[in-house]
C-alpha positions in Angstrom: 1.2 14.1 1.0 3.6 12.4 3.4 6.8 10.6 1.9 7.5 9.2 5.7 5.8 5.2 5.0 2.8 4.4 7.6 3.4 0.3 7.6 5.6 -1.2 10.3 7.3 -3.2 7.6 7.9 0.3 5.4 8.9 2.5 8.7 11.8 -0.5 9.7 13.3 -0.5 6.0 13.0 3.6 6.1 14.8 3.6 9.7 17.7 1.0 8.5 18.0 2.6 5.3 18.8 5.8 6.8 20.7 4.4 9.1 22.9 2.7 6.6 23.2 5.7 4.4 24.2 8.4 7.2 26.6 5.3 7.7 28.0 5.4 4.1 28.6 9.5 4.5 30.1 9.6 7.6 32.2 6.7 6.4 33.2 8.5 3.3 33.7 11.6 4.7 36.1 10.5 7.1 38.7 8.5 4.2 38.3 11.5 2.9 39.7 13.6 5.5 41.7 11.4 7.3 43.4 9.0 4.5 42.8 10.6 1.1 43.5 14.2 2.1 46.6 14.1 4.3 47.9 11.5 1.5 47.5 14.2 -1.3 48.6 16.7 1.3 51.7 14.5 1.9 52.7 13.6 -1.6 51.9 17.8 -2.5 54.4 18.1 -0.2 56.9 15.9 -1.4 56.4 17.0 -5.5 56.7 20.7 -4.0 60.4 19.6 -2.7 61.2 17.7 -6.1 59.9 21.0 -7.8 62.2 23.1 -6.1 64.7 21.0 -6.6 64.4 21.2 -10.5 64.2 25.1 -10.2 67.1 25.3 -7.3 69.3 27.2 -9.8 66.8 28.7 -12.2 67.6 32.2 -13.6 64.4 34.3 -14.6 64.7 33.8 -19.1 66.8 31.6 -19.0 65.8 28.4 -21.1 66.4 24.9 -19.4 68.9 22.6 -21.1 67.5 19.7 -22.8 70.3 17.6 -21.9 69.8 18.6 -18.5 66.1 17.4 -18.7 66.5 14.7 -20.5 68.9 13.5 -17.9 66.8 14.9 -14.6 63.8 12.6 -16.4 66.0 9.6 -16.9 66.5 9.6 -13.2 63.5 10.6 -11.6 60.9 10.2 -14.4 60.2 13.9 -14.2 60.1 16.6 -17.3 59.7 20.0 -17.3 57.7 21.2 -20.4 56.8 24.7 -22.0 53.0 25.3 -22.2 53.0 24.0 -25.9 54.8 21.0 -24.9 52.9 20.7 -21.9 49.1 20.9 -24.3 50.5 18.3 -26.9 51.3 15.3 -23.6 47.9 15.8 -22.2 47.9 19.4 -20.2 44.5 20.0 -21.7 42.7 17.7 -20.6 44.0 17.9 -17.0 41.2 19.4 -14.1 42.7 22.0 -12.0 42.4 21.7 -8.1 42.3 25.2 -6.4 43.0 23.3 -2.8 46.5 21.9 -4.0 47.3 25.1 -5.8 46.9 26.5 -2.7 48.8 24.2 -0.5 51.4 24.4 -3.5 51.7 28.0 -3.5 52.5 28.2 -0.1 55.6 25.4 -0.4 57.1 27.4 -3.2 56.6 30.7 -1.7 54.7 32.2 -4.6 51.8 31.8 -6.9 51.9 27.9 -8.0 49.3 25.9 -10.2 48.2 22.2 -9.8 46.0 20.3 -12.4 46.0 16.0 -12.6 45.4 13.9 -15.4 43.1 11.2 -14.4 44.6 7.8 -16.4 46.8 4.8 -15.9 49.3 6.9 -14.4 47.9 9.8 -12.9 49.8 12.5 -13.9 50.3 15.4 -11.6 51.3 19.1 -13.9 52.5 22.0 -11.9 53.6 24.9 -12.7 56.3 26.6 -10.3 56.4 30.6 -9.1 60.0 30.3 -10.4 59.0 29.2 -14.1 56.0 31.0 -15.2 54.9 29.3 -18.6 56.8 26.0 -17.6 54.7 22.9 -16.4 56.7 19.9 -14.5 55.1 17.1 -15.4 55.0 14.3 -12.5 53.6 10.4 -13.0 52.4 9.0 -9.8 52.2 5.4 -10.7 50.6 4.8 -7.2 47.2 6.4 -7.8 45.5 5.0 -10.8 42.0 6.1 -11.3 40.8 2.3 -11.0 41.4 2.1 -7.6 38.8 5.0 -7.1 36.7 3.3 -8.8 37.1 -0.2 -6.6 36.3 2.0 -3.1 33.5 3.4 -4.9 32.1 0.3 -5.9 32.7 -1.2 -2.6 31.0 1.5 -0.5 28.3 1.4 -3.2 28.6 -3.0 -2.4 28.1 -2.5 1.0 25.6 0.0 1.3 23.2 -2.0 -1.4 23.6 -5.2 0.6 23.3 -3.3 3.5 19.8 -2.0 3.0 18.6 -5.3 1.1 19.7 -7.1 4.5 17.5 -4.7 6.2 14.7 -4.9 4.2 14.8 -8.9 4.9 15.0 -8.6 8.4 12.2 -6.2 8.3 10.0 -8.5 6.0 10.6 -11.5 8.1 9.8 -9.6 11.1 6.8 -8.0 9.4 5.5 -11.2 8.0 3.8 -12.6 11.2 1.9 -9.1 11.4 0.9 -9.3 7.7 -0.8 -12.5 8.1 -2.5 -11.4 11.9 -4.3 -8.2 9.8 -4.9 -10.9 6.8 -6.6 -13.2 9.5 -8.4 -10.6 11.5 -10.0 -9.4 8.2 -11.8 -12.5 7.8 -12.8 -13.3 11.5 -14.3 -9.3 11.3 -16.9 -11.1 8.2 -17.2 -14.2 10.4 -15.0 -16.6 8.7 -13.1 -18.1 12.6 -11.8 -21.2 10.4 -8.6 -19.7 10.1 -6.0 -20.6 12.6 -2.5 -18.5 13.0 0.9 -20.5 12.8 2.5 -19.5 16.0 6.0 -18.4 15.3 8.3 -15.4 15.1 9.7 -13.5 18.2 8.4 -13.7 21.4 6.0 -10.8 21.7 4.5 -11.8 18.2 4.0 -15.1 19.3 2.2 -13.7 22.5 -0.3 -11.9 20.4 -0.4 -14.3 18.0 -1.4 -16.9 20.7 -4.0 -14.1 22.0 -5.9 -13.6 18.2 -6.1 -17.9 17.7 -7.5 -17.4 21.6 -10.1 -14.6 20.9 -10.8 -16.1 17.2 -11.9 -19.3 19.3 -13.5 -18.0 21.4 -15.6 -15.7 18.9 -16.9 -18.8 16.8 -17.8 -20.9 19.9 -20.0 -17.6 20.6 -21.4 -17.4 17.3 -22.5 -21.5 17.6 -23.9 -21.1 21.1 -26.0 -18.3 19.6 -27.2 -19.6 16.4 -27.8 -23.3 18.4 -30.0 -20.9 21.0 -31.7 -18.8 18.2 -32.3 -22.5 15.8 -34.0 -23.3 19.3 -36.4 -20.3 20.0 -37.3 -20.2 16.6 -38.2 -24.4 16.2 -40.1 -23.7 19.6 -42.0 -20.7 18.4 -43.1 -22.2 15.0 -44.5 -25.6 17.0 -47.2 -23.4 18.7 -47.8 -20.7 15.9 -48.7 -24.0 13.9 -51.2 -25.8 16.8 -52.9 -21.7 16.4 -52.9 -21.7 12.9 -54.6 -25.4 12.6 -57.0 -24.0 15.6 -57.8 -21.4 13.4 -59.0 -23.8 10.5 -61.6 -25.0 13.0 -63.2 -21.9 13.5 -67.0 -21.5 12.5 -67.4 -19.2 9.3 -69.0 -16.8 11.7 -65.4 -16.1 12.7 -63.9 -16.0 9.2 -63.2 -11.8 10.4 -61.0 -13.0 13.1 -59.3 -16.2 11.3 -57.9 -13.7 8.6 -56.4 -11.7 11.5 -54.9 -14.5 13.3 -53.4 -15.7 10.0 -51.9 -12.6 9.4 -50.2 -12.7 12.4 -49.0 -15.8 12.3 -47.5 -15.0 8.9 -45.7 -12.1 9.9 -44.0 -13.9 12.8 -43.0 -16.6 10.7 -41.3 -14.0 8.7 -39.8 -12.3 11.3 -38.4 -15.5 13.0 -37.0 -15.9 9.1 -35.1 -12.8 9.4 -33.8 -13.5 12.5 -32.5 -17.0 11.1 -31.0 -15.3 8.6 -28.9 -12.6 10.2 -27.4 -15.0 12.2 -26.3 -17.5 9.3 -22.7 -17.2 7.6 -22.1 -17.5 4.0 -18.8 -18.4 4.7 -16.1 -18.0 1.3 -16.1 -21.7 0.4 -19.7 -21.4 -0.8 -18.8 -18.3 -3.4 -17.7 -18.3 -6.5 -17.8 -15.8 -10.1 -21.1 -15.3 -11.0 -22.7 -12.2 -13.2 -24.1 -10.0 -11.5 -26.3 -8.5 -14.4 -28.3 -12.5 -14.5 -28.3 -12.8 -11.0 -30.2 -9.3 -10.7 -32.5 -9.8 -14.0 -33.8 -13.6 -12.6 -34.7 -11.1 -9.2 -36.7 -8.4 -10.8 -38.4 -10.7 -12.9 -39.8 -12.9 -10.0 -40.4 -9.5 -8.3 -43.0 -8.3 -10.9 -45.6 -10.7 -9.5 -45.9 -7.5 -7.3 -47.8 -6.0 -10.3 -45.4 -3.1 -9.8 -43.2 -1.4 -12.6 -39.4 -2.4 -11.9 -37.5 -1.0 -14.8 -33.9 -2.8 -15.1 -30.9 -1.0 -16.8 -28.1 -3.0 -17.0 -25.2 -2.6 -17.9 -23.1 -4.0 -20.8 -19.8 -6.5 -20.1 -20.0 -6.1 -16.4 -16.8 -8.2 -15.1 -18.0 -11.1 -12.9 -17.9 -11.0 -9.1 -17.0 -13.7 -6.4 -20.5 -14.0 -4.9 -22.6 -16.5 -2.7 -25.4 -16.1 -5.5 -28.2 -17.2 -2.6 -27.4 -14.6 -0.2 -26.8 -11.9 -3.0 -30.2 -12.7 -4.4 -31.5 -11.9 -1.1 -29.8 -9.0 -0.7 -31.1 -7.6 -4.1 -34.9 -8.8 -2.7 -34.5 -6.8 0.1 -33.8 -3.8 -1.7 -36.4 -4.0 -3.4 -38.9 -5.4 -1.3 -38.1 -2.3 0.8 -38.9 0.0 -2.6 -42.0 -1.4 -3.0 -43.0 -1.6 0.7 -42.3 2.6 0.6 -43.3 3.9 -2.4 -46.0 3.5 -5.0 -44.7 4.4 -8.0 -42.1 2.5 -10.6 -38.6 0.9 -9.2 -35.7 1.5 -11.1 -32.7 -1.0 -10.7 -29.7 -0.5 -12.6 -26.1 -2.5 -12.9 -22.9 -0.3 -13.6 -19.1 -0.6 -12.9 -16.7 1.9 -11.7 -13.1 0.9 -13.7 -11.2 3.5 -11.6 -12.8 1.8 -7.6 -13.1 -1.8 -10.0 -16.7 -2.2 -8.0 -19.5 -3.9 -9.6 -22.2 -1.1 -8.4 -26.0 -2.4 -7.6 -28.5 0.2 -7.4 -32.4 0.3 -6.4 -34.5 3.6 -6.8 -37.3 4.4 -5.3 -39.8 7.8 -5.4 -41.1 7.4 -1.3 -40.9 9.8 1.3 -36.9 8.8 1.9 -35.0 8.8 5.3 -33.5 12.2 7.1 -30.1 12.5 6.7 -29.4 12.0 10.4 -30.7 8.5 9.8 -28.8 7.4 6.6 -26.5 5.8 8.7 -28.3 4.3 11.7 -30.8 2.6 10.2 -28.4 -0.4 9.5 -28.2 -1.1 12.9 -30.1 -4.1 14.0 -34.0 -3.5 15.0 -33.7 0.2 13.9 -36.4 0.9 11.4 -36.1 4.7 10.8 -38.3 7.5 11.6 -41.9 6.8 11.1 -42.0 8.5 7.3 -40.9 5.0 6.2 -43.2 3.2 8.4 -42.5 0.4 11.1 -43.2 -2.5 9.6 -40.9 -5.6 10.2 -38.7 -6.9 12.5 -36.0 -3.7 11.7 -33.1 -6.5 10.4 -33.4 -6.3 6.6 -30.9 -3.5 6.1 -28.7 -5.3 9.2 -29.0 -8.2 6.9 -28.2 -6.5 3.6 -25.4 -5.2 5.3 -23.9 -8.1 6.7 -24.2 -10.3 3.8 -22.6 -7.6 1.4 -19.9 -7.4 4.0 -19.3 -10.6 3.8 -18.4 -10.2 -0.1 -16.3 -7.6 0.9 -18.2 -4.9 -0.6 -20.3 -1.8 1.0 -24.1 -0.3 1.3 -24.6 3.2 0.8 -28.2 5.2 1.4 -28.9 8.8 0.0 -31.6 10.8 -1.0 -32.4 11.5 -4.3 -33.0 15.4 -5.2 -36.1 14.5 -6.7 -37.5 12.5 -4.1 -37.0 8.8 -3.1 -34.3 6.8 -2.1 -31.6 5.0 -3.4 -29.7 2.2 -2.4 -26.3 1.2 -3.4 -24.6 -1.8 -3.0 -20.8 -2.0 -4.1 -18.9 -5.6 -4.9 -15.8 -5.7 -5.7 -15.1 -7.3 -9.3 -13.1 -10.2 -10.3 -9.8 -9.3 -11.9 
């Protein structure tokens, strides 16, 4: 599993987030070390001179005179404390730093301790080589622990709008690409009514220019070739009628070779149907939420007149589905014409839903001779009718017009075997929320 986002739009806020935040640490490290660090370095120096000062004449067991104290602490606001009176005002609670010990130790010549009190002052406690036990307590009135907090919250500021800006500028320059996949979804099921507003930078408005193109140029396709097919097919039907009327003039004699020529003419009617039909659109303004379970009941049941034994298993609650109900019932016919044109045995058709893929599932069983695996996938193509197990009858477009129609719903067509023989057909539409 990759954490690294695939999107355009994802990769841009990724890269300016980064950006930003390598920004913040590099920022933060260098106040650190070079205005925090040789401040504190600074004023260590300067408390190590004030703490030498107060032990300038300090005699090894000697106790400090609290007048002298009091008076050094009247003047320069600084005490000197035993460790008692050094845990009663606040020593306790102080953090040791081992970096200013250091620095301190070396000033003083001698093992030295730093700890601060974090509060409103910020009290720094050291205790001096030359006192073991003894803690001179310094205020600093100029480092309160608020004004950490304010460079905190203003790095944190920054870096927060920071990224947000980024993630605009990312989604506005995303947004143009969003709407080009949104559009070339639909033209890919044949909707070309949808025209791209050209804006954005320069290079999007190049490409967007060059989908409204192509989109144009698609549907003008599609018209010349349905206006060409409506043609062939209205000229083919006006002499397959003058044959069948010639046909009803033929002496009774001939009645063997009038059923024939009927036949014929019947199939190619049928077959000039199909070919009408995988060239029409059923374009999203004619859909709307339907149940699938009625729509598929109403088919089986005009089916029967087959005299074959469809069983129907539907299932209960199924949620509705956005559907051109015309073009779904003729996908269901299909399927099932096909079960009954390859088998002899019953049909079982069965309703279901999947809550975890929320697809409304469509399925058609049959107990025929089934199609190699090889096939499973080919055989939607148009005039490809399978190996010869299933026959060759038909004009090889009713799966290429199963397929395009579901498409069109946005759903998908799946063909297996079954382990018991047969084969069943699935078609998957996606449910209304």
């Amino acid at each position: 599993m990759s954490f690294f986002p695939r999107s355009a739009f994802g990769q841009t806020v990724f890269f300016v987030g980064a950006l930003l935040l390598i920004n913040q640490i590099v920022s933060y490290i260098t106040v650190t070390l070079y205005v925090f660090k040789p401040t504190f370095e600074q004023v260590n120096l300067m408390l190590a001179k004030q703490v030498k000062t107060v032990f300038i004449d300090w005699e090894e067991g000697v106790e400090i005179n609290k007048a002298t104290s009091d008076k050094f602490f009247e003047i320069t606001g600084i005490e000197v404390m035993t460790q008692r009176q050094a845990y009663m005002n606040g020593l306790e609670k102080a953090k040791e730093y081992s970096l200013l010990s250091k620095s301190m130790s070396e000033q003083l010549n001698g093992s030295a301790r730093v700890r601060i009190s974090q509060g409103d002052p910020v009290v720094y406690w050291v205790e001096a080589p030359q006192a073991p036990g003894y803690w001179v307590r310094v205020p600093l009135t100029g480092f309160s622990e608020t004004k950490m907090e304010f460079l905190i919250f203003y790095l944190s500021s920054i870096g927060f709008l920071s990224v947000l800006g980024g993630w605009w500028f990312a989604r506005h320059l995303n947004r143009p690409l969003k709407a080009l996949q949104t559009a070339a979804g639909r033209v890919g099921v044949g909707d070309f009514s949808t025209r791209l507003v050209e804006r954005g930078s320069t290079e999007v408005v190049e490409v967007t220019q060059a989908f409204n193109k192509m989109s144009k140029g698609i549907a003008e396709l599609e018209n010349d070739r349905r206006l060409l097919m409506a043609g062939v097919s209205h000229d083919l039907r006006t002499p397959l009628t003058r044959i069948r009327l010639a046909t009803e003039m033929m002496s009774d004699e001939e009645d063997y070779l009038k059923e024939g020529i009927i036949d014929d003419i019947e199939d190619m009617n049928a077959i000039i149907d199909q070919f009408i039909e995988y060239l029409r659109h059923h374009n999203s303004g004619e859909m709307h939420p339907d149940d699938v379970n009625s729509l598929v009941s109403e088919v089986v049941h005009a089916e029967q007149q087959h005299q074959r034994e469809i069983n129907l298993t539907a299932a209960d609650s199924l949620p509705k589905v956005i559907m051109n109900t015309v073009a779904l019932k003729r996908v269901v016919t299909n399927m099932i014409e096909n079960a009954i044109r390859y088998s002899d045995e019953a049909i079982d058709v069965s309703t279901a839903y999947n809550p975890r893929k929320k697809m409304v599932i469509v399925t058609v069983k049959d107990r025929g001779p089934g199609i190699p695996e090889a096939e499973l996938e080919s055989v939607f193509e148009p005039f490809k009718q399978g190996d010869q197990a299933r026959g060759s009858e038909g004009s090889g477009l009713g799966l290429a017009i199963i397929k395009r129609i579901v498409a069109t719903h946005g759903g998908t067509v799946k063909l297996r075997n079954r382990q018991e023989g047969g084969l069943s057909a699935e078609v998957y539409l996606p449910a209304l929320a």
